[in-house]
C-alpha positions as CSV (number, residue, x, y, z in Angstrom):
1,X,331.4,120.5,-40.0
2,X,330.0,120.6,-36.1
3,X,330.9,117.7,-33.9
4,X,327.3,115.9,-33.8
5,X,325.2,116.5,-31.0
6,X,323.3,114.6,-28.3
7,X,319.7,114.8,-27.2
8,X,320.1,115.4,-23.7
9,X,317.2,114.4,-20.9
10,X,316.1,117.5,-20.9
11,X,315.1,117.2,-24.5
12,X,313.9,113.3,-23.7
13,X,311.7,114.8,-21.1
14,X,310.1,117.3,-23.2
15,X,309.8,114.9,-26.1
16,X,307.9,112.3,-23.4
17,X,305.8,114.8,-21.6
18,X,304.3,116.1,-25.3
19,X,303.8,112.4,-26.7
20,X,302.9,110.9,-23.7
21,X,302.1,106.9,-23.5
22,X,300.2,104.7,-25.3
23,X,300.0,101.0,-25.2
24,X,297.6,100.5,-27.7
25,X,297.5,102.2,-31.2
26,X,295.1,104.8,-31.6
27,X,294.7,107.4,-34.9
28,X,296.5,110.7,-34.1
29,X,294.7,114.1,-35.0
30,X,295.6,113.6,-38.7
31,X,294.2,109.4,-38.7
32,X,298.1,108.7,-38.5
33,X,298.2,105.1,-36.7
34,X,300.5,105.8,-33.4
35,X,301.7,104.2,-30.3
36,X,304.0,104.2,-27.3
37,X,305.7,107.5,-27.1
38,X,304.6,108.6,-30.6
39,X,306.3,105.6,-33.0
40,X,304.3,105.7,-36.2
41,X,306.5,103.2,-38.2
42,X,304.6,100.3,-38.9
43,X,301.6,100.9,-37.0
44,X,297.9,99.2,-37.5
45,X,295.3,99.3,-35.7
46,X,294.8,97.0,-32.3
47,X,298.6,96.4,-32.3
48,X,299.9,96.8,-28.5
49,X,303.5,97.1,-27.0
50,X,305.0,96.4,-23.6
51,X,306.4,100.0,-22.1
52,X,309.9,98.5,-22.8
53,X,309.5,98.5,-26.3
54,X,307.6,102.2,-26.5
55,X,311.2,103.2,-24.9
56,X,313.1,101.3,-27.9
57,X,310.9,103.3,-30.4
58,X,311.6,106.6,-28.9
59,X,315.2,106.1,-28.4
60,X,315.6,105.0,-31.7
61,X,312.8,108.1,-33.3
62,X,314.7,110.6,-31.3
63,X,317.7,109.4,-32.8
64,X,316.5,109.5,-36.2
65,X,315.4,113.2,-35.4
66,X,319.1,113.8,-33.8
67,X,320.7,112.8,-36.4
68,X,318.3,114.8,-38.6
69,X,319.2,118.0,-37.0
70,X,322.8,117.5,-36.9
71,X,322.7,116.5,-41.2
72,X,320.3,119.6,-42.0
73,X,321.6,121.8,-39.7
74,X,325.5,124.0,-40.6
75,X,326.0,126.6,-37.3
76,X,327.2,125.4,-34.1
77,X,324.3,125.2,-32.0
78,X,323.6,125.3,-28.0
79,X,322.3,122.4,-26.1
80,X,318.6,124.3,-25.5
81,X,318.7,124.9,-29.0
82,X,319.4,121.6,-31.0
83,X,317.0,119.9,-28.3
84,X,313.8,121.9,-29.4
85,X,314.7,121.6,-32.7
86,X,315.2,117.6,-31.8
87,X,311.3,117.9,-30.2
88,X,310.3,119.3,-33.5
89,X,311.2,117.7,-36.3
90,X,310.4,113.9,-33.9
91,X,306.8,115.7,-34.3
92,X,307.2,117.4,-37.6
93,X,308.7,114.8,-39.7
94,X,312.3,115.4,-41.1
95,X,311.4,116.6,-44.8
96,X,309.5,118.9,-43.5
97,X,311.9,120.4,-41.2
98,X,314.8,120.2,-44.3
99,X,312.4,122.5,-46.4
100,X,311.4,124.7,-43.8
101,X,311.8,128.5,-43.6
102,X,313.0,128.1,-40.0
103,X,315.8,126.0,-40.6
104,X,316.9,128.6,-43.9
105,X,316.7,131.2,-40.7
106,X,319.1,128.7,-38.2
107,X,321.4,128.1,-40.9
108,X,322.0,131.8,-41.9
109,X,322.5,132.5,-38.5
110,X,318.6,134.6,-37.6
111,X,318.1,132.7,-34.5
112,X,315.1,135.5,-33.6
113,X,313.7,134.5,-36.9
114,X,314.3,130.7,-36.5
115,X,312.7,130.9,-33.3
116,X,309.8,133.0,-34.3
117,X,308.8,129.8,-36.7
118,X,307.8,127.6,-33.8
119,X,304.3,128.7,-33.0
120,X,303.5,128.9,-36.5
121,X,303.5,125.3,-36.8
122,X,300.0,124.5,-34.9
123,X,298.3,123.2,-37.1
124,X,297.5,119.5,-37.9
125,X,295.5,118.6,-40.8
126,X,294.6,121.6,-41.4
127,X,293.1,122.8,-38.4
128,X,294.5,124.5,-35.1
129,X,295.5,122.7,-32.2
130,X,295.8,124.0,-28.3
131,X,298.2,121.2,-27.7
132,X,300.4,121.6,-30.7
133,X,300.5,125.3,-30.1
134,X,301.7,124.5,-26.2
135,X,304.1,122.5,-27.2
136,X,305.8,124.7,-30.0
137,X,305.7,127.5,-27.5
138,X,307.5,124.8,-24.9
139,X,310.0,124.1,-28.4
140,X,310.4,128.3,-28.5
141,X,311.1,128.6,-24.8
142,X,313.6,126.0,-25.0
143,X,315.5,127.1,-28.1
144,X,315.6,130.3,-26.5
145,X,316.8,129.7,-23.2
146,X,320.6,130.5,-22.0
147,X,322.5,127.2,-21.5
148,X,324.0,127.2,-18.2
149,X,327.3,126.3,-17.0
C-alpha cells in the first residue's frame, strides 16, 4: 500500500481557478444546486455562504476527492499526477472515477492511456462543454507534467 498523498496548492489552485466562486447557489450545467467553490452537498436554491465557509467546503470536498484517489488508486503516483486526478474526480464524482476506464489504465500501470481519458470526459448532461474540455486538458497537462526537484 502507498503512503497516502496530499493535494498540494498547486492542485488547490487549479481546483479554485476551474470552480471559481459563488456566494449564492445557482443550478450548474446539469440543474445540480451549487455554491462556493463548487460544494453541492446540501444545496437549495437562494441559500448563501460567507467566503469563509466556501473555503471549509472545498477543503473538506478536496479531501473527500484525496482520499478518494489514494483508496481507488494501487501504483505509486507523482505529485502532478495524483493532483489532476484530485481535480477530476472533485468534478467527476468518486463512483464515477472508481468505475472508470482511466483509473483501470493508472492502476495497470498505462499512464499514456490513463492520460488520454481526460479529454474524453467533456461532456455534461449530455452535451459538450468548452469549459469542461479546458479544464480536462489543464487535468492532462498536469498529470503529464515532470515533477521537479
Amino acid at each position: 500500500m502507498n503512503p497516502p498523498m496530499t493535494y498540494s496548492k498547486t492542485g488547490i489552485q487549479l481546483t479554485e481557478r476551474f470552480e471559481g466562486c459563488r456566494l449564492t447557489a445557482y443550478p450548474d450545467t446539469g440543474g445540480v444546486w451549487t455554491i462556493g467553490y463548487g460544494h453541492t452537498h446540501g444545496v437549495h436554491p437562494g441559500m448563501t455562504c460567507t467566503p469563509d465557509q466556501a473555503e471549509v467546503w472545498l477543503a473538506q470536498d478536496v479531501q473527500a476527492a484525496a482520499d478518494a484517489v489514494n483508496r481507488l488508486v494501487q501504483i505509486p503516483l507523482k505529485q502532478p499526477e495524483f493532483d489532476a486526478l484530485v481535480d477530476f474526480v472533485f468534478n467527476l464524482g468518486i463512483g464515477a472515477f472508481a468505475r472508470s476506464t482511466m483509473l483501470k489504465d493508472i492502476n495497470s500501470g498505462n499512464l499514456a492511456a490513463a492520460a488520454a481519458q481526460f479529454p474524453l470526459w467533456d461532456r455534461d448532461a449530455g452535451w459538450v462543454l468548452a469549459g469542461l474540455l479546458h479544464r480536462r486538458l489543464a487535468e492532462e497537462a498536469e498529470f503529464n507534467e515532470e515533477q521537479t526537484a
